[in-house]
VMD Tcl script that builds the backbone (N, CA, C; Angstrom):
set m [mol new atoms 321]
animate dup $m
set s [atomselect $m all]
$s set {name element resname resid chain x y z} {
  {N N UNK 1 A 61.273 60.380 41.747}
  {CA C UNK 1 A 61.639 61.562 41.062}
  {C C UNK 1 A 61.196 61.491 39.618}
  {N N UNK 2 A 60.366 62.731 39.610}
  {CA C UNK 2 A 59.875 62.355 37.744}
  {C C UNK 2 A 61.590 62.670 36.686}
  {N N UNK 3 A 61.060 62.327 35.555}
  {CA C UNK 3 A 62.074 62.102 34.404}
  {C C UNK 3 A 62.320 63.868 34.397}
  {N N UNK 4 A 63.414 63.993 33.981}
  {CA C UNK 4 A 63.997 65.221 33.387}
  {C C UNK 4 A 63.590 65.132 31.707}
  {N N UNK 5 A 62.449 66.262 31.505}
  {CA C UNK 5 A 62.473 66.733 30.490}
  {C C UNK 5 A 63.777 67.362 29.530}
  {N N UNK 6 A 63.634 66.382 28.346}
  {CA C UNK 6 A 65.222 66.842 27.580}
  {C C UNK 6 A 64.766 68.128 26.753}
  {N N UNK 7 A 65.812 69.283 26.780}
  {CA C UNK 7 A 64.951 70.209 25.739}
  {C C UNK 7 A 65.590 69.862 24.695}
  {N N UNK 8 A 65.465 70.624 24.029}
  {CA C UNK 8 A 65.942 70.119 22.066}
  {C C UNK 8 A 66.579 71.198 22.171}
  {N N UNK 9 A 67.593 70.671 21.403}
  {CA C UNK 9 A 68.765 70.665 20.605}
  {C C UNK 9 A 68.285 71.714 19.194}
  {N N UNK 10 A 69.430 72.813 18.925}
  {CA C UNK 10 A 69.388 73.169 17.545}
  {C C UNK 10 A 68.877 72.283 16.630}
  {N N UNK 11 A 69.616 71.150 16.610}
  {CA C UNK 11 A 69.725 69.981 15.335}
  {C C UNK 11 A 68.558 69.544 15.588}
  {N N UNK 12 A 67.746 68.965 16.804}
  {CA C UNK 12 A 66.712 68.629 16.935}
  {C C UNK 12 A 65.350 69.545 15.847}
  {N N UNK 13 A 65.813 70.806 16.181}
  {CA C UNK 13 A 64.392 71.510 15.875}
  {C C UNK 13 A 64.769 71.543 14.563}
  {N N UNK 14 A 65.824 71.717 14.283}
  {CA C UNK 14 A 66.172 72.136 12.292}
  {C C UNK 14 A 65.505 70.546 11.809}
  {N N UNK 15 A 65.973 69.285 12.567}
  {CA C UNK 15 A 65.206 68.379 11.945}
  {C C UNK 15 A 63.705 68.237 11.479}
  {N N UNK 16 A 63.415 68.742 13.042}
  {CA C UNK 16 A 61.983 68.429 13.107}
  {C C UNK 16 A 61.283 69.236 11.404}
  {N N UNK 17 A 62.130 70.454 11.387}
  {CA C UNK 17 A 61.525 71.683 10.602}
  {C C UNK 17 A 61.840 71.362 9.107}
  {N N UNK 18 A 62.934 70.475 9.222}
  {CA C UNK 18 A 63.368 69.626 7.739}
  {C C UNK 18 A 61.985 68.807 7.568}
  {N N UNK 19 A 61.787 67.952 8.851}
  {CA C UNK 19 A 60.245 66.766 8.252}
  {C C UNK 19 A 59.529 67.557 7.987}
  {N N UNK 20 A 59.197 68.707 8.827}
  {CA C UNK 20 A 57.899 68.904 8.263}
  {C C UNK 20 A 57.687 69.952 7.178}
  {N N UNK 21 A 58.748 70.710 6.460}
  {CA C UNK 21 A 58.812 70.954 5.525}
  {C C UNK 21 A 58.631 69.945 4.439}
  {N N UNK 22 A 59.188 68.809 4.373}
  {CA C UNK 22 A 59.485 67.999 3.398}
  {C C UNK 22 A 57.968 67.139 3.193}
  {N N UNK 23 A 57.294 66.965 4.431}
  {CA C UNK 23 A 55.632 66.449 4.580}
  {C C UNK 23 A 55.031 67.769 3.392}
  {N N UNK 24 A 54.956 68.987 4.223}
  {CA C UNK 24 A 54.352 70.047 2.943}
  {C C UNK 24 A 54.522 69.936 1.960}
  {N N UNK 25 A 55.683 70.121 1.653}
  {CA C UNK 25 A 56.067 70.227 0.114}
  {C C UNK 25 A 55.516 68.888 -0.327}
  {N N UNK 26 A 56.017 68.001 -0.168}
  {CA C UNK 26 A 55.008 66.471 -0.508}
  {C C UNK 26 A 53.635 66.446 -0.874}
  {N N UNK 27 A 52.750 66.835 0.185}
  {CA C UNK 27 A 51.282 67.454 0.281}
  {C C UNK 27 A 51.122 68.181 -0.788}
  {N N UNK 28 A 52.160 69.319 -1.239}
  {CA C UNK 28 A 51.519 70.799 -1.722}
  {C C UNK 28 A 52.053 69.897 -3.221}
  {N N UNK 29 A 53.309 69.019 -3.108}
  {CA C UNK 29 A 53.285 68.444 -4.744}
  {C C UNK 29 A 52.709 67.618 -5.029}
  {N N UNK 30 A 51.736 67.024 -4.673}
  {CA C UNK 30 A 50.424 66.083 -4.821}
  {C C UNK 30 A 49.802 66.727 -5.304}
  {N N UNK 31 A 48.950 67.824 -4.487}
  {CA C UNK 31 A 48.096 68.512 -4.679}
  {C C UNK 31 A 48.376 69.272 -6.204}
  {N N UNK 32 A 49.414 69.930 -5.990}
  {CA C UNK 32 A 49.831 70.581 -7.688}
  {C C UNK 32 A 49.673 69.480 -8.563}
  {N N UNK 33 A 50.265 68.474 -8.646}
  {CA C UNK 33 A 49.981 67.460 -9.436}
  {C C UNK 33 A 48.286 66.835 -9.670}
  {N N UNK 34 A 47.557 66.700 -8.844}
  {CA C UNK 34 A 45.950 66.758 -9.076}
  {C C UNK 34 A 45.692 67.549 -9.377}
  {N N UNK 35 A 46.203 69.502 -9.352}
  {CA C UNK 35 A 45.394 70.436 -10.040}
  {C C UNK 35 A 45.484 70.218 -11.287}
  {N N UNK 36 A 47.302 69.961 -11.571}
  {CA C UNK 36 A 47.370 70.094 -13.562}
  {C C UNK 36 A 46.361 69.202 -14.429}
  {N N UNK 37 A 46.639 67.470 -13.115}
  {CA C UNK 37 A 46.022 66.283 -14.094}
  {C C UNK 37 A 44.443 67.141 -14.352}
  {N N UNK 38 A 44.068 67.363 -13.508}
  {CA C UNK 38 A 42.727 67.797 -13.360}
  {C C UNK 38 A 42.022 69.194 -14.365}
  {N N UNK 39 A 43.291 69.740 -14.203}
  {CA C UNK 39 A 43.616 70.911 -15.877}
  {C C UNK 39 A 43.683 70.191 -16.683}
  {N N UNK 40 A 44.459 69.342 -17.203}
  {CA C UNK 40 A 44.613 68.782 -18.103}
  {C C UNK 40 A 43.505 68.014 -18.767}
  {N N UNK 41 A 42.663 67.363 -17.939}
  {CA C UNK 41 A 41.729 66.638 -18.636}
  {C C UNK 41 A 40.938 67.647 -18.778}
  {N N UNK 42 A 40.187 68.460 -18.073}
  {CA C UNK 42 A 39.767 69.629 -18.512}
  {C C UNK 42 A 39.925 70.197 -20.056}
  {N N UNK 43 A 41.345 70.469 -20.159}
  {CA C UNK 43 A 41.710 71.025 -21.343}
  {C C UNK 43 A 41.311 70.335 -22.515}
  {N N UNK 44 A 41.576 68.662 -22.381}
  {CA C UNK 44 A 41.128 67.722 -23.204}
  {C C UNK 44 A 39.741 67.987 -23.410}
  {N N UNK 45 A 39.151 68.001 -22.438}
  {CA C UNK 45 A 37.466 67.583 -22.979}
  {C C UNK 45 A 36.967 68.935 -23.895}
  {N N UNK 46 A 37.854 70.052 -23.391}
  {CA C UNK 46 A 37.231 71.254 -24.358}
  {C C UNK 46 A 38.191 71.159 -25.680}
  {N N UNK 47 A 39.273 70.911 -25.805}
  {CA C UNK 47 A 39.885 70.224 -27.305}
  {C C UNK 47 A 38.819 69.227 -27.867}
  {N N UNK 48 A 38.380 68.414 -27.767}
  {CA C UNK 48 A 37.411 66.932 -28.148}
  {C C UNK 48 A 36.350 67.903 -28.553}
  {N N UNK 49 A 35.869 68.887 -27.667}
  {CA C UNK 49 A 34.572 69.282 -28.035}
  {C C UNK 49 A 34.178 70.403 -29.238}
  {N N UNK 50 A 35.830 71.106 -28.834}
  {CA C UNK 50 A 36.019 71.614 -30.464}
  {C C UNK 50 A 36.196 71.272 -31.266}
  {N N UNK 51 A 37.127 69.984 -31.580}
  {CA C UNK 51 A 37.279 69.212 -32.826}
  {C C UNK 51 A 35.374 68.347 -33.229}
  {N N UNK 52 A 35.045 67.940 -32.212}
  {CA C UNK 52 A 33.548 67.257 -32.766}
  {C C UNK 52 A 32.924 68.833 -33.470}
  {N N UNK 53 A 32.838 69.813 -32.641}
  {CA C UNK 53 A 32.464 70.836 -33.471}
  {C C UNK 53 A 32.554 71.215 -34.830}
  {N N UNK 54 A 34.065 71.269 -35.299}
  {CA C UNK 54 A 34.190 71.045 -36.298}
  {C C UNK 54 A 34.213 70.198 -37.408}
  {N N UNK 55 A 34.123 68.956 -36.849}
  {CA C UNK 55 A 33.894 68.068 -37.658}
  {C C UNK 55 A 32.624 67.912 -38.158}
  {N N UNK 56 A 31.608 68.463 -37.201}
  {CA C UNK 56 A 30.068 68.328 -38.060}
  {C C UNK 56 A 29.840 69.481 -38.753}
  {N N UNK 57 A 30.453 70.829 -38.945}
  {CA C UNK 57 A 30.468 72.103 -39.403}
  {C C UNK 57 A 31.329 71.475 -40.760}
  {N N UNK 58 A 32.063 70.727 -40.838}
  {CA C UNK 58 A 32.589 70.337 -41.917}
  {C C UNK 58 A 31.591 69.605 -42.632}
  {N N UNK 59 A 31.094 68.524 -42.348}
  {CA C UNK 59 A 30.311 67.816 -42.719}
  {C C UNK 59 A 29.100 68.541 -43.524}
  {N N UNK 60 A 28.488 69.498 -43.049}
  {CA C UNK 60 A 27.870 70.107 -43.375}
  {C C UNK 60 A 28.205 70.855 -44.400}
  {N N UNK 61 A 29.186 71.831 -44.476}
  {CA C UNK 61 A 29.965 72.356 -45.711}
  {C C UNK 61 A 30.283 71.413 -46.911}
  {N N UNK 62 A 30.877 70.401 -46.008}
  {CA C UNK 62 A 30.760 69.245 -47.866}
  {C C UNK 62 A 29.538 68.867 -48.071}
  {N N UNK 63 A 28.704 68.683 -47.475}
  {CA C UNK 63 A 27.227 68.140 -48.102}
  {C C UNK 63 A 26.907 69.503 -48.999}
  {N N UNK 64 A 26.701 70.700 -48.517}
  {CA C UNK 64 A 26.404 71.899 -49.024}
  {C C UNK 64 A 27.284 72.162 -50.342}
  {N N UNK 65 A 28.981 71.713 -50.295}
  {CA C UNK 65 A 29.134 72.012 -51.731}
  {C C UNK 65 A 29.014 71.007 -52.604}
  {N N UNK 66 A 28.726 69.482 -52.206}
  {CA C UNK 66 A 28.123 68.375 -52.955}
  {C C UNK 66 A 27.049 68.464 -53.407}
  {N N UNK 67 A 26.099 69.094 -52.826}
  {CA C UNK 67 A 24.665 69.598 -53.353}
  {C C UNK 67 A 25.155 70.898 -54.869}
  {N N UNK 68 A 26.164 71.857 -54.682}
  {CA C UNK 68 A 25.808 72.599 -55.278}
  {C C UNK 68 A 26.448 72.470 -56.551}
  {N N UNK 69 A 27.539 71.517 -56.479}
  {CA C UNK 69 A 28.463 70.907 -57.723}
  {C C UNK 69 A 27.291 69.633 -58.431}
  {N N UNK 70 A 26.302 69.140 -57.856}
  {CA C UNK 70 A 25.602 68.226 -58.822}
  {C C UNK 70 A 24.562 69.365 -59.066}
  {N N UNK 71 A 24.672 70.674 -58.617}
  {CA C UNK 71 A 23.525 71.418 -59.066}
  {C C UNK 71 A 24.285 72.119 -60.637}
  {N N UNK 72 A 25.458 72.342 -60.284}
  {CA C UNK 72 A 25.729 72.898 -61.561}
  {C C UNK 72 A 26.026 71.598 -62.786}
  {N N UNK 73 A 26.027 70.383 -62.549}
  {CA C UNK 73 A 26.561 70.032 -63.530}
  {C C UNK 73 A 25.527 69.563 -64.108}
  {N N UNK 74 A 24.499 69.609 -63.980}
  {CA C UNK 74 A 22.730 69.365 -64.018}
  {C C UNK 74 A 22.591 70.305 -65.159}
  {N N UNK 75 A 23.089 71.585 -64.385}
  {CA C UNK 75 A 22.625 72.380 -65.391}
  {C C UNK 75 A 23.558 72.945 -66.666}
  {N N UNK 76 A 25.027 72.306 -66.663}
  {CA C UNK 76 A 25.877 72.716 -67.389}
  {C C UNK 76 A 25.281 71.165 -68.494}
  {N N UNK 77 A 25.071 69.826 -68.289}
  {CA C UNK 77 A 24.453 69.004 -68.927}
  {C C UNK 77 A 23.331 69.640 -69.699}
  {N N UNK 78 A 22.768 70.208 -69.311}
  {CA C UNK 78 A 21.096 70.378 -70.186}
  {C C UNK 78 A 21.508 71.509 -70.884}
  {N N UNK 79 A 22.617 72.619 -70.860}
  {CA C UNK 79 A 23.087 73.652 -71.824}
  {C C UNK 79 A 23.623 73.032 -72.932}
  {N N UNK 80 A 24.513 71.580 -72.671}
  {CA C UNK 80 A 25.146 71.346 -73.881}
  {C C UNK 80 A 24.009 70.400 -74.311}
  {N N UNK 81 A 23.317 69.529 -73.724}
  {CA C UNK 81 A 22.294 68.881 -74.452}
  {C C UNK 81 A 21.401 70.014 -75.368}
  {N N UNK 82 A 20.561 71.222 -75.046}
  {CA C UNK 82 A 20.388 72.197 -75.652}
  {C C UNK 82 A 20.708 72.944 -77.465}
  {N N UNK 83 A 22.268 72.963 -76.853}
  {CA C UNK 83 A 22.715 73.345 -77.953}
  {C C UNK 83 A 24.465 72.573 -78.366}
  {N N UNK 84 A 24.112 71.548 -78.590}
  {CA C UNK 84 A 25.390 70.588 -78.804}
  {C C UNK 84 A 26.731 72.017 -79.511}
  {N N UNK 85 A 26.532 72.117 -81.063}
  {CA C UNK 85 A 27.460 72.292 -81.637}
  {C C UNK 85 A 28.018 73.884 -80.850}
  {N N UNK 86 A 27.495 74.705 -80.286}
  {CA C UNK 86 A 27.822 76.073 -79.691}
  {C C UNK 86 A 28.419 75.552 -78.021}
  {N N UNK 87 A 28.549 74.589 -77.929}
  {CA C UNK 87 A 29.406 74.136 -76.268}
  {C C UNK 87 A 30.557 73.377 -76.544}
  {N N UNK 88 A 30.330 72.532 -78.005}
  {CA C UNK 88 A 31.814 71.997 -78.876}
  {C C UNK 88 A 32.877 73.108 -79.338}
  {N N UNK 89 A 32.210 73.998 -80.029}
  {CA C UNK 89 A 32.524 75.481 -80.171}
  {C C UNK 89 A 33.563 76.406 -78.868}
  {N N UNK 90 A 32.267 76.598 -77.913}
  {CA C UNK 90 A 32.950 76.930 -76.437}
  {C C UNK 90 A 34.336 76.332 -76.000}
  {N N UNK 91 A 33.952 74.941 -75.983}
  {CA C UNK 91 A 35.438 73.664 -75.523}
  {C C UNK 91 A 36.600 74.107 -76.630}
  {N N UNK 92 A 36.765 74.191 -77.895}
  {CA C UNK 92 A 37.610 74.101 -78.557}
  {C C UNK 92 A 38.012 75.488 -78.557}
  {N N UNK 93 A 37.522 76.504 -78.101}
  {CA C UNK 93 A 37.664 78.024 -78.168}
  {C C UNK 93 A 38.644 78.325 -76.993}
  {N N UNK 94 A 38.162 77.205 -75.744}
  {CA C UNK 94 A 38.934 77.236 -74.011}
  {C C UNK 94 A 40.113 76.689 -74.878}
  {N N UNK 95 A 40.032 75.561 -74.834}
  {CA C UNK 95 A 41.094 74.831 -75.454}
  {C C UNK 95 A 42.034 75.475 -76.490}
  {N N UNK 96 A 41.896 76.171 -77.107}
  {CA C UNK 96 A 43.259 76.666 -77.897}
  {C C UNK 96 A 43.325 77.670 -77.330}
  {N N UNK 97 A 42.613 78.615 -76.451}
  {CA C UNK 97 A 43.096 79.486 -75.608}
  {C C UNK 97 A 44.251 78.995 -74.498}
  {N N UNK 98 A 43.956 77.919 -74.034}
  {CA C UNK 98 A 44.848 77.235 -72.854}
  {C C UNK 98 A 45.808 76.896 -73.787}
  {N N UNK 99 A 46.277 76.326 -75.213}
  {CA C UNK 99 A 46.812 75.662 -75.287}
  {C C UNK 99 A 48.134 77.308 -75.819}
  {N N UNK 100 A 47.344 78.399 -76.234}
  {CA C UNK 100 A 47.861 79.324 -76.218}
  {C C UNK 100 A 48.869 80.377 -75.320}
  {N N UNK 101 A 48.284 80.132 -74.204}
  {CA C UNK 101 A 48.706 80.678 -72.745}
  {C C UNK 101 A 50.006 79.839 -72.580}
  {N N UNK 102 A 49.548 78.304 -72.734}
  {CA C UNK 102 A 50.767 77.463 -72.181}
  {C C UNK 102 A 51.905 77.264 -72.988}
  {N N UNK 103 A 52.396 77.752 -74.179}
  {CA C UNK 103 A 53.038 77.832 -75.220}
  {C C UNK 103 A 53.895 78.880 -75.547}
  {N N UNK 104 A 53.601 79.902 -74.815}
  {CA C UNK 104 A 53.728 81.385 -75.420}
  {C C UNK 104 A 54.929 81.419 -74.871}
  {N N UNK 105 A 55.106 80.570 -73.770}
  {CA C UNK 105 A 56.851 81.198 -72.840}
  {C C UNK 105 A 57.913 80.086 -73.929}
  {N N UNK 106 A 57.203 79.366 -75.058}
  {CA C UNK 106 A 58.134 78.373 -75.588}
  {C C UNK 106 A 58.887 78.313 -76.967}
  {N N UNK 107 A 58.313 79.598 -77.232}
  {CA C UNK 107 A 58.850 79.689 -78.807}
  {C C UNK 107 A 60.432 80.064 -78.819}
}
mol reanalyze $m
mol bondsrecalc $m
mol representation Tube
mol addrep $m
């Protein structure tokens, strides 16, 4: 006589439907977890690639205003070499002007 097939039980099938829910969700939170890591470094490499961006756009801007501050002082040198006593003149003219401005709230 063959075996009597057992059928299942409520509890049987809610189990079964507990594992294999709990397998999915497992699966599907792996998987979510490889999409973010996988976002995430993503996100990184385009952060890195904007900061190198800017860092040579910087670089460039200070060379450009290092060039243009030894350009003026080149030429603010050869005005007072030029004419010494009219840039002593100038300085002492700033100068009691500043010293004017900064005084005035003190009397």
């Amino acid at each position: 006589m063959p075996a009597k097939a057992k059928t299942p039980t409520t509890q049987d099938v809610a189990a079964d439907a507990a594992t294999l829910a709990t397998d999915a969700g497992g699966r599907l939170s792996a998987e979510a977890q490889r999409t973010f890591a996988e976002a995430a470094k993503r996100m990184e490499l385009v952060v890195q690639e904007g900061l190198d961006q800017i860092r040579s756009q910087s670089r460039v801007y200070a060379d450009n205003a290092g060039q243009q501050l030894d350009e003026a002082q080149r030429y603010v040198t050869d005005r007072v070499k030029e004419r010494p006593l009219a840039a002593t003149g100038a300085a002492i003219g700033v100068g009691v002007l500043i010293g004017l401005l900064l005084s005035n709230g003190r009397r």
